[in-house]
C-alpha positions as CSV (number, residue, x, y, z in Angstrom):
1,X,29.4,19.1,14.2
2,X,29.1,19.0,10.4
3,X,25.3,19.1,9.0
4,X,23.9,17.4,6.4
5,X,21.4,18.7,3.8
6,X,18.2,17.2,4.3
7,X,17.0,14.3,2.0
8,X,13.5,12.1,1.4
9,X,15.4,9.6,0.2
10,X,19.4,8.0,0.7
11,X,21.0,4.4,-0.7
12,X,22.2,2.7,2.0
13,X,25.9,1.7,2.0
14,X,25.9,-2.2,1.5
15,X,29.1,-2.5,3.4
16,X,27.5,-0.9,6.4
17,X,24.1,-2.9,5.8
18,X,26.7,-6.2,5.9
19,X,28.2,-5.5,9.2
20,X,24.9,-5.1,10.3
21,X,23.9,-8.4,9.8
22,X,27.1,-9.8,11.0
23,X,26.3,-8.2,14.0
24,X,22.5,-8.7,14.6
25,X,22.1,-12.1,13.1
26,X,25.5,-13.9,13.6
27,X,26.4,-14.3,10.0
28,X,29.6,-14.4,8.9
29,X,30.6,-13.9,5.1
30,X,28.5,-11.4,4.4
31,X,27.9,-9.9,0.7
32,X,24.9,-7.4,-0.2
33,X,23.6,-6.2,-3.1
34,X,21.3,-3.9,-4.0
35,X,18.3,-5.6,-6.6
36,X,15.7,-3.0,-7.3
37,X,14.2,-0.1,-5.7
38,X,10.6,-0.1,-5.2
39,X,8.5,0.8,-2.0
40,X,11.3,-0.5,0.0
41,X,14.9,-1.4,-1.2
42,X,15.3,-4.9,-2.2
43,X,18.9,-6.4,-1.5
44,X,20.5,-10.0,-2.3
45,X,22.5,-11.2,0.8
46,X,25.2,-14.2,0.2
47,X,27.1,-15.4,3.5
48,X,28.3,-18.6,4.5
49,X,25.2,-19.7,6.2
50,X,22.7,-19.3,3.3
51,X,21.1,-16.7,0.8
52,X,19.0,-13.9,2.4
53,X,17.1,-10.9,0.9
54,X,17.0,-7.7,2.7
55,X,14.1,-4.8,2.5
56,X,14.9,-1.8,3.8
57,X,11.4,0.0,3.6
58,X,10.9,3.5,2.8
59,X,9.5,5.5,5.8
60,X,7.7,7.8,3.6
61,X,5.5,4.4,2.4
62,X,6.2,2.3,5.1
63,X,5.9,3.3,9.0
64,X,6.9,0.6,12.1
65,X,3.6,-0.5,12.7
66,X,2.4,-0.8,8.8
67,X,5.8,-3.2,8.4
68,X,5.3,-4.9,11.7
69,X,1.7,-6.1,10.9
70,X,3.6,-7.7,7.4
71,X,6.1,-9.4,9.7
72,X,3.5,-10.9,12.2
73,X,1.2,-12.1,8.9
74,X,4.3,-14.0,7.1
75,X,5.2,-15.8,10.8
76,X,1.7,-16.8,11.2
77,X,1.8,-18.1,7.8
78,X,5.1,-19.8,8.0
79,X,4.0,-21.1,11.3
80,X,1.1,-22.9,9.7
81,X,3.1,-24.1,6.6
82,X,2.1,-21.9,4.2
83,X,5.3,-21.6,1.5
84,X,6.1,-17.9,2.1
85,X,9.8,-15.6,2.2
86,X,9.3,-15.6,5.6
87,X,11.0,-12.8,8.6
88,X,14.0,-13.9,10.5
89,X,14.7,-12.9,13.9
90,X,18.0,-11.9,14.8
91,X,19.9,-13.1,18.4
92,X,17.7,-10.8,20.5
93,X,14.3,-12.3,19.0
94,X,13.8,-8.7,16.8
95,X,12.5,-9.5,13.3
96,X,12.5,-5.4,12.3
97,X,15.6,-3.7,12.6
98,X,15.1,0.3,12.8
99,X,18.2,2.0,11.0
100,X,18.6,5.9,11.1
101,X,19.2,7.3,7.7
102,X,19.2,10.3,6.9
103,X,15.7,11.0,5.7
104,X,14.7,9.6,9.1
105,X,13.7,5.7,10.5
106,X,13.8,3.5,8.2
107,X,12.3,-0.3,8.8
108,X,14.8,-3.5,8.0
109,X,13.7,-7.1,7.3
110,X,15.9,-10.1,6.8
111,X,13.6,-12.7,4.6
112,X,14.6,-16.2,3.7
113,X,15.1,-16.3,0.1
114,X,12.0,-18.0,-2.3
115,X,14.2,-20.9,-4.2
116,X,13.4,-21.1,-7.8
117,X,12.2,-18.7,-10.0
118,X,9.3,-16.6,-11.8
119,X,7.2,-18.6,-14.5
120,X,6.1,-16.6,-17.3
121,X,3.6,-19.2,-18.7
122,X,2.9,-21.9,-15.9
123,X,2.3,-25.5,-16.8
124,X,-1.1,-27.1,-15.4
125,X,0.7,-28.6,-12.4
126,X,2.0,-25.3,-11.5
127,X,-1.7,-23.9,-12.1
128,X,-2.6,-26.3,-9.4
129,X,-0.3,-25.9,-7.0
130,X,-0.4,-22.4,-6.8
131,X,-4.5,-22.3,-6.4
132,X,-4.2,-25.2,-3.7
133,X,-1.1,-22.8,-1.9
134,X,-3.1,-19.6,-2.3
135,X,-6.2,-21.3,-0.4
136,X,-3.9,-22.5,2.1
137,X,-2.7,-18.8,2.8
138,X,-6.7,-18.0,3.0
139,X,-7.1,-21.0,5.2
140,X,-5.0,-19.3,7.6
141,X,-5.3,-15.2,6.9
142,X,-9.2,-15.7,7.3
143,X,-8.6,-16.3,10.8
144,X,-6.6,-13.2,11.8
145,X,-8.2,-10.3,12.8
146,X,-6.7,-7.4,10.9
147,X,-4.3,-4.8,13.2
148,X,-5.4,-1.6,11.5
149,X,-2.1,-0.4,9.6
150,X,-2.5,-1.6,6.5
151,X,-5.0,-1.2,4.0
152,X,-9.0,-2.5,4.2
153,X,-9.9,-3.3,0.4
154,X,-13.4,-2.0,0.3
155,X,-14.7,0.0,-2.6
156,X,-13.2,3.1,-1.1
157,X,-9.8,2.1,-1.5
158,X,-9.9,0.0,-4.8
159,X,-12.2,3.0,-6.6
160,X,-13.3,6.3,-4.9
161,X,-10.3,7.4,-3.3
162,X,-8.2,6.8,-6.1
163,X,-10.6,8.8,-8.3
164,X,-9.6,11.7,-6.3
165,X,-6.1,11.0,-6.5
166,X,-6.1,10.6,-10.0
167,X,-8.5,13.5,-11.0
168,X,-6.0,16.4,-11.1
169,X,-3.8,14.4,-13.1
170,X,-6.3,13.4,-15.9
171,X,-8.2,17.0,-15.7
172,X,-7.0,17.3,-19.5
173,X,-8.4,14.0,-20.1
174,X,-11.8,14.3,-18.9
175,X,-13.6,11.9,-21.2
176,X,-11.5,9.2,-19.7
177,X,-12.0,10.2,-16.0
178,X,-15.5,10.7,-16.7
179,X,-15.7,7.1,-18.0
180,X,-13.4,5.9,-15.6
181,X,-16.2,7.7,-12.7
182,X,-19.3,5.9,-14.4
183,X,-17.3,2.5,-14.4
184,X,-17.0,3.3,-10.6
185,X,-20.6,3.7,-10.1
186,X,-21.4,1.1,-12.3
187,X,-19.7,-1.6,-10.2
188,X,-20.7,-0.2,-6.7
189,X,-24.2,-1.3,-8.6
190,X,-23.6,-4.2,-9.2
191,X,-22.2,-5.2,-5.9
192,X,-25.1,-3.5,-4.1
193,X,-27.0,-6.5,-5.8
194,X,-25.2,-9.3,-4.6
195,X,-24.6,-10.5,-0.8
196,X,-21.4,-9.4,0.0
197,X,-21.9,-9.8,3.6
198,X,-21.7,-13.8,3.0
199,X,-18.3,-13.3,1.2
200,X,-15.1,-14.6,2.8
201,X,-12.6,-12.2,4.7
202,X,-8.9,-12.4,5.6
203,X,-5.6,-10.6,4.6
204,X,-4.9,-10.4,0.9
205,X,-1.6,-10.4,-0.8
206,X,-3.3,-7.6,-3.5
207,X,-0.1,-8.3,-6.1
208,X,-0.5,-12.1,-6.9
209,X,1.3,-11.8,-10.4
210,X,3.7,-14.7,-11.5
211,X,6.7,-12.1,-10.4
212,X,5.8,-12.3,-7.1
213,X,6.0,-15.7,-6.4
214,X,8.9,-18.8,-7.4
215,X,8.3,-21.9,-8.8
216,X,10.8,-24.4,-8.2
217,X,10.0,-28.0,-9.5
218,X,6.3,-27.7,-8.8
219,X,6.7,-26.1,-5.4
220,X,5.6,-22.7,-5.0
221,X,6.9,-19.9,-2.5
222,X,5.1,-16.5,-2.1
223,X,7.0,-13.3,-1.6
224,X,6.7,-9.3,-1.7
225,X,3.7,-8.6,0.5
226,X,4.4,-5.3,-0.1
227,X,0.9,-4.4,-0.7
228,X,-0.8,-6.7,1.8
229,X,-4.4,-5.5,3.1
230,X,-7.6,-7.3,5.0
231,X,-10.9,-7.3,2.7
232,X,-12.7,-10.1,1.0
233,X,-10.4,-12.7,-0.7
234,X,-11.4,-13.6,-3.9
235,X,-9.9,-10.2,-4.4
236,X,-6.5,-12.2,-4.7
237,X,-8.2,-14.3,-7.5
238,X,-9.5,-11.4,-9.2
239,X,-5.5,-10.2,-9.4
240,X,-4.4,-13.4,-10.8
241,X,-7.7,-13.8,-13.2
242,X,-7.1,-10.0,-14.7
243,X,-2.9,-11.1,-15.4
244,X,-4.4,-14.4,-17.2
245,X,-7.0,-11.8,-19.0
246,X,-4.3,-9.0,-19.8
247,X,-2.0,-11.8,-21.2
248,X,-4.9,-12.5,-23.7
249,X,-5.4,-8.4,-24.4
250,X,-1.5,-8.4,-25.5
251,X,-1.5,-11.4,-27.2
252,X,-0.1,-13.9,-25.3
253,X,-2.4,-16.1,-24.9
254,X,-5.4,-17.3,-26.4
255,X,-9.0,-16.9,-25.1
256,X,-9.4,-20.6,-24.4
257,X,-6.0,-20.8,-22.9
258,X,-6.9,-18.6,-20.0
259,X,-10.6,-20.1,-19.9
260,X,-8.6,-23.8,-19.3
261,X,-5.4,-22.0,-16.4
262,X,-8.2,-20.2,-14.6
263,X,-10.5,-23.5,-14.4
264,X,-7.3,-25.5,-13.6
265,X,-6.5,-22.9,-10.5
266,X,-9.9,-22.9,-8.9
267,X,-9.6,-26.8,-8.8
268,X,-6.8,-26.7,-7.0
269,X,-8.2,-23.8,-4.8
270,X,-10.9,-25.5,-4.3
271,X,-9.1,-28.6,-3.3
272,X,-8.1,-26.7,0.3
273,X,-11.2,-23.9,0.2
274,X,-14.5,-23.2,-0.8
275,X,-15.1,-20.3,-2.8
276,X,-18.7,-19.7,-3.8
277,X,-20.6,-18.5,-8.0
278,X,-21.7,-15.5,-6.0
279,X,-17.9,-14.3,-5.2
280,X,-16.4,-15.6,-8.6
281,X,-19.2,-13.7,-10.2
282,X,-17.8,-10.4,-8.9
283,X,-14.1,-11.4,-10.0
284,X,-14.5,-8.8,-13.4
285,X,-16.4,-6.4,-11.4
286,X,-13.5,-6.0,-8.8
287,X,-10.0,-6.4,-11.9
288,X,-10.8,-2.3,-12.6
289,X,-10.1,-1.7,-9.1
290,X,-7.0,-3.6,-9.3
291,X,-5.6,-0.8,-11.6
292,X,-7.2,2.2,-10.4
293,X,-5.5,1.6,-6.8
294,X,-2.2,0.9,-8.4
295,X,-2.5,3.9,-10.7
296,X,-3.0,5.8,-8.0
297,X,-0.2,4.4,-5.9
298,X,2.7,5.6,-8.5
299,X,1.3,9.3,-7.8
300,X,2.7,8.9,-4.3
301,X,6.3,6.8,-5.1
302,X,8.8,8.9,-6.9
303,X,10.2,5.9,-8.3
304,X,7.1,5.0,-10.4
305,X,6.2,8.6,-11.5
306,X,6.9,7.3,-15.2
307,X,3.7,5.4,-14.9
308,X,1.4,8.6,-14.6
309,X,2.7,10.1,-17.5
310,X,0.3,10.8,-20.0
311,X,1.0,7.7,-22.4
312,X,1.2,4.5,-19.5
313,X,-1.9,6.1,-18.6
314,X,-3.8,5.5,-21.5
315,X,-2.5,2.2,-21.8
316,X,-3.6,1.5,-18.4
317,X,-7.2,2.8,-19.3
318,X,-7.2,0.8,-22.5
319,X,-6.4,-2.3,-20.4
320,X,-9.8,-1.6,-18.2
321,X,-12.0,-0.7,-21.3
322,X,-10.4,-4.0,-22.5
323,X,-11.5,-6.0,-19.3
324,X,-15.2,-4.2,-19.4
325,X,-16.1,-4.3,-22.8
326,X,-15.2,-8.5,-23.0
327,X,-15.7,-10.1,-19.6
328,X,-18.6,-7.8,-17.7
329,X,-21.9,-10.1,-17.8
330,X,-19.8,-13.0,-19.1
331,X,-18.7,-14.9,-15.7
């Protein structure tokens, strides 16, 4: 029997992945297409029934349990109505396929496909209707108890850990990691002075940028849960506050512009859930987290390694001296 030479990572053949589906799900017509690589493989799937996309997740980022927990999330969302790319379930009732590749098991979701598309700037209505959609996925994720495979966003995860990760890779650059250390401490401070006990807890998207969800008309569909995790939720509206506040730092926007979407979100948040001054307080407090986790991340995903070069990383710094310096003591 011939041997193969071992790999971490293989592109699956999308004329085996098609007869796969024609099998598993019943399609018939089926075309795939590879998209974009990432933590899993994104594919476009045409057939006669409808259009699909296809992850096939990477089992060096991704294990059966970790993708599973995703799967049983987006079906208790769907189940409630919450608009979300939701997991189909093939003729058996399986929702994960497991497929041998070479570098080993590798986890396979069929999702329907988010009509619409991504809104670079979105208009008022679309600021509403995304806050009132994102409080209806709290609505719902606040009541599941979290199944231990994916990620609790606490301060360890958002600030300390990736400290560590990131330390041999700025030791050159130690006035930056020093700052970055002290900006750490500062906000475990900070927090230690509020009542975080009294915050709100479910499952969090972590990634709720305007790529990661379509607008069509003024309905909105969620997608790529790629980095979902249980901790307090206003963390999801500190990721959509910092994009409106990094879209000011580059120019795109004016001050007052994101002061008037932000206040237009929370109404429609707050439409469908409370969210206390106390947690909206931290919002700024929690954004350099955002980017030290995500920083740390593309240390670990061969694919991102551009972003820990030398020059994105100082970019990515400036971005959270940016956030500090203007909004910390200001909401």
């Amino acid at each position: 029997m011939k041997s193969f030479f071992p790999a971490t990572y293989s592109t699956l053949s999308t004329d085996a992945l098609a007869r796969l589906l024609t099998e598993k799900y019943g399609l018939t017509g089926v075309q795939c297409q590879l998209l974009m690589r990432g933590v899993g493989d994104t594919y476009s799937v045409t057939c006669d029934q409808a259009r699909y996309i296809l992850r096939a997740y990477r089992p060096s980022h991704r294990s059966l349990p970790q993708v599973q927990e995703e799967v049983d999330l987006l079906l208790a969302l769907h189940q409630a109505g919450v608009s979300v790319s939701y997991p189909l379930k093939d003729t058996t009732g399986e929702a994960v396929q497991l497929l041998n590749a070479i570098e080993g098991e590798r986890c396979a979701v069929l999702f329907t496909y988010a009509p619409g598309q991504s809104a670079i700037k979105l208009s008022e209505s679309q600021l509403r209707v995304f806050g009132r959609e994102m409080a209806r996925f709290h609505n719902v994720s606040a009541t599941l108890a979290p199944k231990g495979a994916r990620w609790n966003f606490d301060l360890n995860t958002l600030l300390f850990h990736p400290l560590e990760t990131l330390k041999a890779g700025l030791a050159e650059d130690t006035e930056n990691y020093r700052w970055l250390a002290d900006t750490a401490e500062r906000i475990r401070q900070r927090l230690a002075q509020t009542d975080t006990t009294a915050f709100s807890k479910g499952y969090c998207h972590f990634d709720f940028l305007p790529k990661n969800f379509h607008f069509d008309g003024d309905t909105v569909t969620f997608f790529d849960f790629d980095f979902m995790g249980h901790g307090w939720l206003v963390i999801d509206i500190m990721t959509f506050w910092q994009h409106l506040a990094v879209d000011v730092y580059a120019g795109r926007a004016t001050q007052q512009e994101m002061d008037d979407a932000y206040r237009v979100f929370l109404e429609g948040y707050r439409e469908y859930r409370e969210i206390s001054e106390e947690e909206l307080a931290v919002v700024p407090y929690l954004a350099p987290g955002f980017w030290l986790f995500y920083m740390s991340f593309h240390t670990t995903h061969d694919q991102f390694y551009v972003y820990t070069t030398a020059a994105y990383r100082k970019v990515y710094i400036g971005v959270v001296k940016h956030l500090v310096k203007t909004y910390w003591g200001v909401i």
